[in-house]
N, CA and C of each residue as an Amber inpcrd file, in Angstrom:
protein
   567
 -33.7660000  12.1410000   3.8560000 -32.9650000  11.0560000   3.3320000
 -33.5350000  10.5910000   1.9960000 -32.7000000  10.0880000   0.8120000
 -32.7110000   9.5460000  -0.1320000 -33.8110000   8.4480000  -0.1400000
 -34.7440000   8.1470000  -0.9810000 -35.7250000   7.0930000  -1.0820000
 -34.6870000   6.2600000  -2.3290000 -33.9650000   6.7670000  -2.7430000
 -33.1830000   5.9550000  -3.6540000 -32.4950000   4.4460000  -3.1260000
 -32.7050000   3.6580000  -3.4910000 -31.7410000   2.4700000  -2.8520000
 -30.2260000   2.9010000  -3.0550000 -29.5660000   2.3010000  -1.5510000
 -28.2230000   2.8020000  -1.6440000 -27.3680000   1.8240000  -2.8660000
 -26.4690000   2.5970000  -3.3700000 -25.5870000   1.6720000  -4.4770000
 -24.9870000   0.3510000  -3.5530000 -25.0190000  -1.1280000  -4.8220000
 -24.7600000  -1.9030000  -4.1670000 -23.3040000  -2.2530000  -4.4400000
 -22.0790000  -2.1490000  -3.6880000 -20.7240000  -2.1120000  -3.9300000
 -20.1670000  -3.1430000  -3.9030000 -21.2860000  -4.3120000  -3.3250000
 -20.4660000  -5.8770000  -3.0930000 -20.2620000  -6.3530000  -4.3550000
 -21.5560000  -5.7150000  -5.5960000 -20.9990000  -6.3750000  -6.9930000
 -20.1710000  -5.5020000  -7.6160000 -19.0860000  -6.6160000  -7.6670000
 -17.9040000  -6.0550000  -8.7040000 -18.1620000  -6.6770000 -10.1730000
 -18.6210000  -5.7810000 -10.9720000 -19.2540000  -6.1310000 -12.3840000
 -17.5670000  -6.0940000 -13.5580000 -17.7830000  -6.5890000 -14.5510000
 -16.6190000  -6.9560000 -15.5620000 -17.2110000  -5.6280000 -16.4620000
 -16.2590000  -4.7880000 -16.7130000 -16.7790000  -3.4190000 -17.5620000
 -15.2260000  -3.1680000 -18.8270000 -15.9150000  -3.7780000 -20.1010000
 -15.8180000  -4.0720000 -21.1400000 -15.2150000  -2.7000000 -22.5690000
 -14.3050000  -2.1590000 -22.9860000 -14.2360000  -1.2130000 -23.2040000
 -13.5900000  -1.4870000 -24.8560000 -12.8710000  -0.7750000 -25.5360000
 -12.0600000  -1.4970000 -26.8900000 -10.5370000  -1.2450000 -26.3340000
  -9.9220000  -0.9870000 -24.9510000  -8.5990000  -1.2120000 -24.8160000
  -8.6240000  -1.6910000 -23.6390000  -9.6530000  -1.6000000 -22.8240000
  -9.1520000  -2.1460000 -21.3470000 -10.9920000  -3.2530000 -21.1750000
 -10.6230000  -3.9390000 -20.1160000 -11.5630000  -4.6530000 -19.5480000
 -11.0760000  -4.1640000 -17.7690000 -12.1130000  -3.9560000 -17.0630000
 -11.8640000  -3.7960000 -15.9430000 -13.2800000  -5.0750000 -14.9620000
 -12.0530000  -5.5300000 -13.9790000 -12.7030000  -6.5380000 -13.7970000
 -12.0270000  -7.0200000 -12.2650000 -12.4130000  -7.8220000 -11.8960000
 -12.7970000  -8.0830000  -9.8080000 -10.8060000  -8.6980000  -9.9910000
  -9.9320000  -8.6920000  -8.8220000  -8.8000000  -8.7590000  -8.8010000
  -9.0060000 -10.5950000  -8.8690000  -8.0400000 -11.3130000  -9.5400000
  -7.5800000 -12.4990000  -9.4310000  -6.0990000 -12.5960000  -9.0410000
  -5.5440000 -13.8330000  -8.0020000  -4.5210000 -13.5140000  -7.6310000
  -3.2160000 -13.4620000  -8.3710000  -3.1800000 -13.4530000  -9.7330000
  -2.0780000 -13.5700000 -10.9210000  -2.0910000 -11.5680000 -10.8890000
  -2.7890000 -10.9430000 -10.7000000  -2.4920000  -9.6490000 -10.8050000
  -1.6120000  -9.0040000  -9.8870000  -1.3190000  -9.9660000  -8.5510000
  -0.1560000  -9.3690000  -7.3400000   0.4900000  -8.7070000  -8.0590000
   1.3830000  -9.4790000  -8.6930000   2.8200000  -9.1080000  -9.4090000
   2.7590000  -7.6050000 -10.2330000   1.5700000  -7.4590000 -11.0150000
   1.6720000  -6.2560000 -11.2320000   1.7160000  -5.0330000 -10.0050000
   0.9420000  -5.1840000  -8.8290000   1.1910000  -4.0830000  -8.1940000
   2.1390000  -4.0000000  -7.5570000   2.9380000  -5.4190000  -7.1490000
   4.4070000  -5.2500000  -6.7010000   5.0040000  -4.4030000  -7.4030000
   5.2510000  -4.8550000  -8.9320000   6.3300000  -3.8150000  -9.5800000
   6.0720000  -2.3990000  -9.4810000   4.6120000  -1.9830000  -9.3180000
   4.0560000  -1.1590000 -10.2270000   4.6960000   0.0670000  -8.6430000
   4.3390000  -0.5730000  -7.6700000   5.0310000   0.0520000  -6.2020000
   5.8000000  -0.0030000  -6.0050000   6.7190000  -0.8330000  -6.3720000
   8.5520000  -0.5890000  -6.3370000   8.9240000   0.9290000  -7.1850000
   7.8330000   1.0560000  -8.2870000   8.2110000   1.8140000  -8.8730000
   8.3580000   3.0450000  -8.6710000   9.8850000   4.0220000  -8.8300000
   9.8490000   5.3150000  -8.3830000   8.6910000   6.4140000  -9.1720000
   8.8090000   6.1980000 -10.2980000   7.8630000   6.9400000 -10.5140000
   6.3580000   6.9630000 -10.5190000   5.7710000   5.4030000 -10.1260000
   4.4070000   5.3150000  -9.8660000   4.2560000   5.8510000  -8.3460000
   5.5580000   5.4770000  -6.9820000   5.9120000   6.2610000  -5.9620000
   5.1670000   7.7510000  -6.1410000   6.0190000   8.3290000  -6.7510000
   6.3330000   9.7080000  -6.9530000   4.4110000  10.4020000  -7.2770000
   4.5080000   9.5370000  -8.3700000   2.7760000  10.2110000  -9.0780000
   1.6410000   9.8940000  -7.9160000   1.7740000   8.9690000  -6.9470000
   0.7330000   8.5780000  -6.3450000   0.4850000   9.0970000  -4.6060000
   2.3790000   9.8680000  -4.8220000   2.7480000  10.6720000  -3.4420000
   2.6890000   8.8760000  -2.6130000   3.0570000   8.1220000  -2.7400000
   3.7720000   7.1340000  -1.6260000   5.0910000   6.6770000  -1.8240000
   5.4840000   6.5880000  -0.0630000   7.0690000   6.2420000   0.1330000
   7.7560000   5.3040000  -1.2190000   8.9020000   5.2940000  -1.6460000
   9.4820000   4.4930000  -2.3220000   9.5830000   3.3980000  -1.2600000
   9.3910000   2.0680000  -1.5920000  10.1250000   0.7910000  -0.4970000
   9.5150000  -0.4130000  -1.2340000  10.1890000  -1.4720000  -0.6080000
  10.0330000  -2.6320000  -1.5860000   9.1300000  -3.2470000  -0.8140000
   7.3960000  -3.8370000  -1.6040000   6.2340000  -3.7790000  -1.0300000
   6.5540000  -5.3110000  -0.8870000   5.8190000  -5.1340000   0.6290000
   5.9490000  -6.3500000   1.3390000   4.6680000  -7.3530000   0.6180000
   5.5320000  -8.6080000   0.2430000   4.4660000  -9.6200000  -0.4340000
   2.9990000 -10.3410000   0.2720000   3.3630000 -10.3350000   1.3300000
   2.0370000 -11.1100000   2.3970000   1.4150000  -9.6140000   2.2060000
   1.6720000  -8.9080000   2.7320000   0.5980000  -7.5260000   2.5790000
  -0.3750000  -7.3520000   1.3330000   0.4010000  -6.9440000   0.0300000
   0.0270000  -6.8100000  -1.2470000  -0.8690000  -8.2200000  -1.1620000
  -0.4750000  -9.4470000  -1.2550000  -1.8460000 -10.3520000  -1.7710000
  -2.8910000 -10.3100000  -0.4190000  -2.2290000  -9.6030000   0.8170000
  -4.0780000  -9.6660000   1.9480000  -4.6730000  -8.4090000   1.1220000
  -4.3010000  -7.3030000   0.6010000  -4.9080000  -6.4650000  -0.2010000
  -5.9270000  -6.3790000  -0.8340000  -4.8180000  -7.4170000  -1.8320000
  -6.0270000  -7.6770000  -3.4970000  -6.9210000  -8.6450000  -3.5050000
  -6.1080000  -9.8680000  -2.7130000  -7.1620000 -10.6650000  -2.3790000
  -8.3240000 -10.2900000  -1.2050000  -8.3210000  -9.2000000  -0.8330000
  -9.5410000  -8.8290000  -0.2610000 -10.5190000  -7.8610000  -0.6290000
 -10.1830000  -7.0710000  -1.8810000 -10.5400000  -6.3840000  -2.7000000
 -12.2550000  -6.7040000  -2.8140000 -12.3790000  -8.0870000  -3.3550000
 -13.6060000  -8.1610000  -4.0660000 -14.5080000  -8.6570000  -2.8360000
 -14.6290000  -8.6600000  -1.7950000 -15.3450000  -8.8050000  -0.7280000
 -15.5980000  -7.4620000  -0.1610000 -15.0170000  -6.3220000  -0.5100000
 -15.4260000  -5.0640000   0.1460000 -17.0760000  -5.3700000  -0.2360000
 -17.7420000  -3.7650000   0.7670000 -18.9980000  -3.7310000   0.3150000
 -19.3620000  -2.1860000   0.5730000 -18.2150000  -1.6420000   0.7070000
 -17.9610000  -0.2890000   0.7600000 -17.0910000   0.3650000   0.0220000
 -17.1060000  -0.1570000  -1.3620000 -15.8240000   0.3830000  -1.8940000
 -15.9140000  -0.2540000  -3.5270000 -15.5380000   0.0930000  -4.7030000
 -15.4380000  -0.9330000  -5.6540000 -14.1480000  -0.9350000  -6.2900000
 -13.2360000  -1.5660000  -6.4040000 -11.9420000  -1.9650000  -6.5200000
 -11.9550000  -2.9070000  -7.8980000 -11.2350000  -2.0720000  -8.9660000
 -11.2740000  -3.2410000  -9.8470000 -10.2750000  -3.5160000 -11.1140000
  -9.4010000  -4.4430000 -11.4280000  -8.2440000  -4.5140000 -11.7370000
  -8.6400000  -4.2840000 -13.3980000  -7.7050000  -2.8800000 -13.8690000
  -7.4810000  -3.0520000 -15.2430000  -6.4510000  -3.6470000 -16.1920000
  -7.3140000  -4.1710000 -17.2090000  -6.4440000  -4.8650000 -18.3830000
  -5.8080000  -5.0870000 -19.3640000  -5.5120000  -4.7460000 -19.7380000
  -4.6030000  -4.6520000 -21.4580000  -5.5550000  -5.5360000 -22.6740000
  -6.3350000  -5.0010000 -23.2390000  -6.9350000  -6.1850000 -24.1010000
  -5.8950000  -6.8230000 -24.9770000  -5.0980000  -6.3560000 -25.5580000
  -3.8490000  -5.9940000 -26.2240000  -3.2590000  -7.2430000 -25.8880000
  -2.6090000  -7.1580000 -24.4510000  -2.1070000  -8.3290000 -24.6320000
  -2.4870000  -9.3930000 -23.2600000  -3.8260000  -8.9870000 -22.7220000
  -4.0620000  -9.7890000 -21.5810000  -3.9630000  -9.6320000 -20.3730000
  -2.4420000  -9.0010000 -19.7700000  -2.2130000  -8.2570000 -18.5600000
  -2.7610000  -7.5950000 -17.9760000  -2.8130000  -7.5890000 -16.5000000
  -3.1000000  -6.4650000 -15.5140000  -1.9960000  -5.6180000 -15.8840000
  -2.3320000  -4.2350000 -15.9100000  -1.8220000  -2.7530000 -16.0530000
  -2.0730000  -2.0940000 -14.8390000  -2.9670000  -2.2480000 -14.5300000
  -3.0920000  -1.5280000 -13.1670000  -4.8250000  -1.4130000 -12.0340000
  -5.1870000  -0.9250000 -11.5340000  -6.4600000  -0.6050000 -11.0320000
  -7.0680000   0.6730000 -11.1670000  -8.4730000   0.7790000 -11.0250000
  -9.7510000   1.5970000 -10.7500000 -10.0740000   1.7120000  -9.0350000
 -10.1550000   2.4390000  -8.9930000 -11.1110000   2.4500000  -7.0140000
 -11.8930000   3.9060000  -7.2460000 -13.2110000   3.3400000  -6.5410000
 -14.1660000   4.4540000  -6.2440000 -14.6160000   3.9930000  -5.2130000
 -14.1520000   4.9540000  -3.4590000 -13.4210000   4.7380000  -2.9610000
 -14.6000000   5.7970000  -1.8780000 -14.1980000   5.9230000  -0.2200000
 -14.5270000   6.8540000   0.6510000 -16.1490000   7.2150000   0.1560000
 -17.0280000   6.2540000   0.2560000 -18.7660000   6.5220000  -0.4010000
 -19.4350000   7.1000000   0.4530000 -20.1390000   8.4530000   0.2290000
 -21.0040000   8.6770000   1.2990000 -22.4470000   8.6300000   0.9430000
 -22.9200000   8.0740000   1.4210000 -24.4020000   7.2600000   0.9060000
 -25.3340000   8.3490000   0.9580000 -25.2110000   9.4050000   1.9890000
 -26.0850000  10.7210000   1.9030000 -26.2690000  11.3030000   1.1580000
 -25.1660000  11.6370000   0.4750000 -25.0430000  12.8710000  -0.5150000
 -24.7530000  12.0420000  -1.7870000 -24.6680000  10.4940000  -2.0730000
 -24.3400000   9.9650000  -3.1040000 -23.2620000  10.4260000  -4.0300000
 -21.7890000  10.5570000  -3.2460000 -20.7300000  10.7210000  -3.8760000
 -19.6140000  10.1190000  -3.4340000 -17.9620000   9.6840000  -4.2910000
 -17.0880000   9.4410000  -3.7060000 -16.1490000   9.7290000  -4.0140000
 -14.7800000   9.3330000  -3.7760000 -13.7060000   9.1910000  -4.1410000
 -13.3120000   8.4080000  -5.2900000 -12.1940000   8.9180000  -6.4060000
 -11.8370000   8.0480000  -7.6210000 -10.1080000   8.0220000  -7.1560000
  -9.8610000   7.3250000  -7.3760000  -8.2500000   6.7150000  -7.8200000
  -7.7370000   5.9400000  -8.2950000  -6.5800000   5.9040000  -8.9990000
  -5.9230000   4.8780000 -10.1520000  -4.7690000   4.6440000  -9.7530000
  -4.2940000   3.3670000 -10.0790000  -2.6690000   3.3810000 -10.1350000
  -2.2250000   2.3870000 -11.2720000  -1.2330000   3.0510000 -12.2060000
  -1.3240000   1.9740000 -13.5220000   0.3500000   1.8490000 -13.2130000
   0.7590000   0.3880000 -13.5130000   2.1060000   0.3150000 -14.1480000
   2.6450000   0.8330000 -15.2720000   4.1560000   1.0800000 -15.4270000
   4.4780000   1.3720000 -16.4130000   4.4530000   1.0250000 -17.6630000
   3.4260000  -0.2130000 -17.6300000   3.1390000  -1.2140000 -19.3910000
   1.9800000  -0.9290000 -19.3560000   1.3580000   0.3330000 -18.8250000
  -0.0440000   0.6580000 -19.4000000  -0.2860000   2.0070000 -19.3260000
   0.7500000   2.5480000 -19.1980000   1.1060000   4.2850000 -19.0570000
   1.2370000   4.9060000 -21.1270000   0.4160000   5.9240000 -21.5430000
   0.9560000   6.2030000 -21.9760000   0.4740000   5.5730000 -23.2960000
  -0.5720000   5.1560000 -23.6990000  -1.5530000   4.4410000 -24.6270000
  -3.3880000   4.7110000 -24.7040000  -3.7420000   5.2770000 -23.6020000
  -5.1610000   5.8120000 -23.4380000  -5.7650000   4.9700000 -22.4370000
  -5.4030000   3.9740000 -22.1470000  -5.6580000   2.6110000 -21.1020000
  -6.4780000   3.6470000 -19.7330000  -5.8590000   4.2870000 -19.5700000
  -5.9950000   5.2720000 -18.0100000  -7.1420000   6.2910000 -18.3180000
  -7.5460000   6.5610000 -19.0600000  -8.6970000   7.2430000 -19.6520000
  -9.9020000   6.2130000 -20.3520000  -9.6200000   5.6380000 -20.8350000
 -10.8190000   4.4250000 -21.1000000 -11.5750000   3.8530000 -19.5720000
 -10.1900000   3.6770000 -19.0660000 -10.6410000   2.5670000 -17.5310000
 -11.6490000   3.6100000 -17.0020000 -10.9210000   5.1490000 -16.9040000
 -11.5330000   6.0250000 -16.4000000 -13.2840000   6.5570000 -16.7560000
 -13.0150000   6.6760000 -17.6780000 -14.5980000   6.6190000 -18.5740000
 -15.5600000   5.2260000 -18.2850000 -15.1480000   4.5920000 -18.2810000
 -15.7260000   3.0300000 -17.9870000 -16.2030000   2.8540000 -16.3930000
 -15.3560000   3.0910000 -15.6770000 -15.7880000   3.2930000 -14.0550000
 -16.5520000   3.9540000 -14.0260000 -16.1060000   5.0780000 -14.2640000
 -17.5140000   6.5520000 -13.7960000 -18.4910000   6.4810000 -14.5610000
 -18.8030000   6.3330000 -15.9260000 -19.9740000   5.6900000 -16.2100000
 -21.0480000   4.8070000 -15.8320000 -19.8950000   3.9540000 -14.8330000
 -20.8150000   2.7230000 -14.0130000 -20.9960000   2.8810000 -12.6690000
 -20.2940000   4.2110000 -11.8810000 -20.7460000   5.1380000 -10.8920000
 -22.0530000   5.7200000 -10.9450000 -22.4570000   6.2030000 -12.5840000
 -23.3820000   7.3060000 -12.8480000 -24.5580000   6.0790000 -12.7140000
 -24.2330000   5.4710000 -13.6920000 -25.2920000   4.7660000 -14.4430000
 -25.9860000   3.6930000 -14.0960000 -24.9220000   2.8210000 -12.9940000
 -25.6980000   2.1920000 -12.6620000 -25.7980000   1.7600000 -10.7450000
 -24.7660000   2.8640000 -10.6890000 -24.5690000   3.0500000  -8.7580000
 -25.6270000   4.4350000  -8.5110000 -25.7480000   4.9500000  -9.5080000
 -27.1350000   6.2540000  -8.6730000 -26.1050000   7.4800000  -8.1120000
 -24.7920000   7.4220000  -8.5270000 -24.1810000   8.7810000  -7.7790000
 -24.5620000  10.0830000  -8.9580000 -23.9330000  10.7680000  -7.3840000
 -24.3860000  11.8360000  -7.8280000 -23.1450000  12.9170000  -8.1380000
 -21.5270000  12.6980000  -7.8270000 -20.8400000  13.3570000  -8.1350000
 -19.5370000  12.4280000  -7.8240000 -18.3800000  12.2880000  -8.1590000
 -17.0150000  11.5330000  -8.1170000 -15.6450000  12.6790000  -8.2870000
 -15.6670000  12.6740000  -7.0640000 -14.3800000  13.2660000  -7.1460000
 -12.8080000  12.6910000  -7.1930000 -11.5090000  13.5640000  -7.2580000
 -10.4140000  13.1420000  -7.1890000  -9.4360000  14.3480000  -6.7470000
  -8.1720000  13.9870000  -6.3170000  -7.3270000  14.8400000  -6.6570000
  -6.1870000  14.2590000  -7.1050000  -5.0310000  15.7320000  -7.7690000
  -4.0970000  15.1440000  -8.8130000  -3.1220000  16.4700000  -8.7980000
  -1.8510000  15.8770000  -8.4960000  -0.5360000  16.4580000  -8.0840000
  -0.0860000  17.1700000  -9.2840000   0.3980000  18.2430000  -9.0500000
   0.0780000  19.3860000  -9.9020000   1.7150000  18.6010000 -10.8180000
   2.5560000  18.0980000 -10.5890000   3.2910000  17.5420000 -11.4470000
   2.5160000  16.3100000 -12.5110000   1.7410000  15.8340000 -12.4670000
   1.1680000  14.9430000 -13.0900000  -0.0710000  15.4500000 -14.3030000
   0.0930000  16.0420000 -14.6890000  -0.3600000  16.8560000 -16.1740000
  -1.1720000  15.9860000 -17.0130000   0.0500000  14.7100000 -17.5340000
  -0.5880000  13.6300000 -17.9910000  -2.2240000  12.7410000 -17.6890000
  -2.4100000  13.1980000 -15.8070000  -2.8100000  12.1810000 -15.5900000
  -4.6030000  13.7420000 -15.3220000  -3.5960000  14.3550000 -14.7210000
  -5.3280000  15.6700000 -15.5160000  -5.8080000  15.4640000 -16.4720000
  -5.2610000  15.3970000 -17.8790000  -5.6520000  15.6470000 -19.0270000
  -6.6090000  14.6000000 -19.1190000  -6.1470000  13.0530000 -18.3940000
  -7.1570000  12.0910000 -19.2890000  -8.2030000  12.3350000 -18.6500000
  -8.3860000  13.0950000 -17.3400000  -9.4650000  13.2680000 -16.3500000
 -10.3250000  14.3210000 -16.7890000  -9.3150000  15.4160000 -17.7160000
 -10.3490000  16.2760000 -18.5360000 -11.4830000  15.7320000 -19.3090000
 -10.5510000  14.3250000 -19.8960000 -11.2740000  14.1680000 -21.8210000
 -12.5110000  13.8030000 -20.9610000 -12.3720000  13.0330000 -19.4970000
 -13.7380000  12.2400000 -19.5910000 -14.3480000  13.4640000 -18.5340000
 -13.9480000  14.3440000 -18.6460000 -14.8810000  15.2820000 -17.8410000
 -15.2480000  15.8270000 -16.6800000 -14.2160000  15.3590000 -15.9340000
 -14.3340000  15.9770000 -14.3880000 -13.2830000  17.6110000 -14.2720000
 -13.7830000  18.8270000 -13.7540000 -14.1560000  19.6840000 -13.9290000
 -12.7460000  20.0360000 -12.7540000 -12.0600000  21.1470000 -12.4240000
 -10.9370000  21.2910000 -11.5670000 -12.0990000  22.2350000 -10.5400000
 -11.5520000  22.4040000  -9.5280000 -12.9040000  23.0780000  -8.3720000
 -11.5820000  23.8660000  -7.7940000 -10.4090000  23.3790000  -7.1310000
  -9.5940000  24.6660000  -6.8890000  -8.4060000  23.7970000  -6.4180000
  -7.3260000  24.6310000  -5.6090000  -5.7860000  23.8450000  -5.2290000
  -5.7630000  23.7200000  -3.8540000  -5.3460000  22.2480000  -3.6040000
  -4.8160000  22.2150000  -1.9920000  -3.7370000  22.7340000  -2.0830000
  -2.7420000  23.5960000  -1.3570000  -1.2550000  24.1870000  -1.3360000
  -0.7750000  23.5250000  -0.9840000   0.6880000  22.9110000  -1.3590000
   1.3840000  22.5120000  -1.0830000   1.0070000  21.2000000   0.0870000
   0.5990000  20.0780000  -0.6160000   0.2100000  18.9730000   0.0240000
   1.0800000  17.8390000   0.4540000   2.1120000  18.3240000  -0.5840000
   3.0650000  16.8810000  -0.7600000   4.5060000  17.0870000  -0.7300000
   5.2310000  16.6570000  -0.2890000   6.7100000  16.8420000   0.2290000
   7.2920000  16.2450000  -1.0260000   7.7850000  16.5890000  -2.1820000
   8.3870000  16.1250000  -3.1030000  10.4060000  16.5370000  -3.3350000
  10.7050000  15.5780000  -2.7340000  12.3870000  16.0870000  -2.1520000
  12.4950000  17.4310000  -1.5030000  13.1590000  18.5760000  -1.8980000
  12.9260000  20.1290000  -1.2170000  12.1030000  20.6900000  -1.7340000
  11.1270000  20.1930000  -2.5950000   9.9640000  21.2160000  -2.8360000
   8.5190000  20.5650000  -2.0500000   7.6250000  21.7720000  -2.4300000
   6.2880000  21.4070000  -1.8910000   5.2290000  21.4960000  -3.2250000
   4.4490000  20.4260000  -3.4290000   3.2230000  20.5920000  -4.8990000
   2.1060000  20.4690000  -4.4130000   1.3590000  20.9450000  -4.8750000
   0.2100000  21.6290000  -5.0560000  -0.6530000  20.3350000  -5.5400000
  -2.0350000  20.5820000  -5.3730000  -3.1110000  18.9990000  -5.5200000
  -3.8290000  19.9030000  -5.9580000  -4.5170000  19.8000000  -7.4160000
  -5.9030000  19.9930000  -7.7650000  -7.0710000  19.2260000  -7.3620000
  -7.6530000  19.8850000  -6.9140000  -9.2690000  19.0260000  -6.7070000
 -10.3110000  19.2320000  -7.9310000 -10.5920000  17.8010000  -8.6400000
 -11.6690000  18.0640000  -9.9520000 -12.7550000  16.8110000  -9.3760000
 -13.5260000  16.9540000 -10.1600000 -15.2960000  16.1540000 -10.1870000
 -16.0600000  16.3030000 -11.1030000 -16.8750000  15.4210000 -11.3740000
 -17.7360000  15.6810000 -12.3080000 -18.9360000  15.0400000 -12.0880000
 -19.6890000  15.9270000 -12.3980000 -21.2890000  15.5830000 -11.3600000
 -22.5260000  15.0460000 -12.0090000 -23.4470000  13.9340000 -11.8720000
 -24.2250000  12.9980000 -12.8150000 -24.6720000  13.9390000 -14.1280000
 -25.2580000  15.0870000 -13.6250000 -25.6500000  15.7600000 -15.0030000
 -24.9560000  16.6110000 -15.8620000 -23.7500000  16.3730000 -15.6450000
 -22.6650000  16.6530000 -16.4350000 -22.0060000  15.4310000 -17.7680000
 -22.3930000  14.0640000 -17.1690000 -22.0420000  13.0800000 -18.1130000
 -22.8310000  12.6110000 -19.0340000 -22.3320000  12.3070000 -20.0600000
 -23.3450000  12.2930000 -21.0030000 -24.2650000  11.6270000 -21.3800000
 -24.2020000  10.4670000 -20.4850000 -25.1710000   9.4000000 -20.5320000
 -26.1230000   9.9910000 -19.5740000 -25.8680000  11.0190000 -18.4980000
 -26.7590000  11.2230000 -17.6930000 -27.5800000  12.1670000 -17.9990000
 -27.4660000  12.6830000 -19.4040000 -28.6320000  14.1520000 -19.7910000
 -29.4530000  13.2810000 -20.1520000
């Protein structure tokens, strides 16, 4: 076993960037993930049902977000113009092997500007750098191109395809699995 102290996940730190600030959920951000889940195509990219998200649910959610201690959850911002755009999660931690899960979900007023690649760079940096991991993985629906690429710039690496994972009307798509591992980032050489 690791002599390393395990990462501590209860602090949700404010991580500071030149387009996004990512930072612990306050309850004025609901509204963004309502829309952002009504939405068919955030639906579609994130592989969940279309349906109109139940409001008591969504705020036991977010408002429980920043009390995890297994998980770090953290709402991104628009410096631009102030707004929540969407979230960060690094997510499923296994303290053994010091690695986890990454996932995003941005609304459509933060799609499509670099917002999703900054946030991205900004999290996993603070995975590497100052949580002690040792690798962050994800996967990403082989229709979503857009959302690989920003996962390229910051460097997580494709490892191979789940087949046909996801029921997308009569077809079936395909999930890449990518990661990128502490001594791969560049703060970590």
């Amino acid at each position: 076993m690791s002599t390393e102290p395990a990462p501590d996940l209860s602090v949700k730190p404010i991580l500071t960037g030149e387009l996004v600030v990512l930072r612990p959920f306050v309850d004025d951000d609901v509204a963004t993930f309502r829309a952002a889940l009504a939405d068919p195509e955030v639906c579609r990219l994130t592989g969940s049902p279309v349906e109109e998200p139940d409001e008591r649910r969504l705020r036991d959610w977010y408002g429980s977000r920043n009390a995890q201690t297994d998980r770090l959850d953290l709402a991104v911002v628009d410096r631009a113009t102030g707004g929540c755009v969407g979230e960060v999660v690094l997510n499923q931690f296994d303290e053994r092997n010091r690695s986890c899960n990454y996932r995003t979900l941005f609304a459509a007023s933060g799609r499509n500007r670099g917002l999703g690649t900054e946030a991205t760079r900004l999290i996993v940096g603070y995975g590497f750098e100052r949580l002690g991991l040792h690798r962050i993985a994800l996967e990403v629906f082989a229709f979503n191109p857009r959302a690989r690429r920003a996962y390229e710039k910051v460097g997580f690496v494709a490892e191979g395809v789940l087949r046909q994972v996801l029921r997308d009307g009569d077809d079936w798509v395909d999930a890449t699995v990518m990661s990128i591992l502490a001594p791969e980032w560049p703060g970590g050489r």
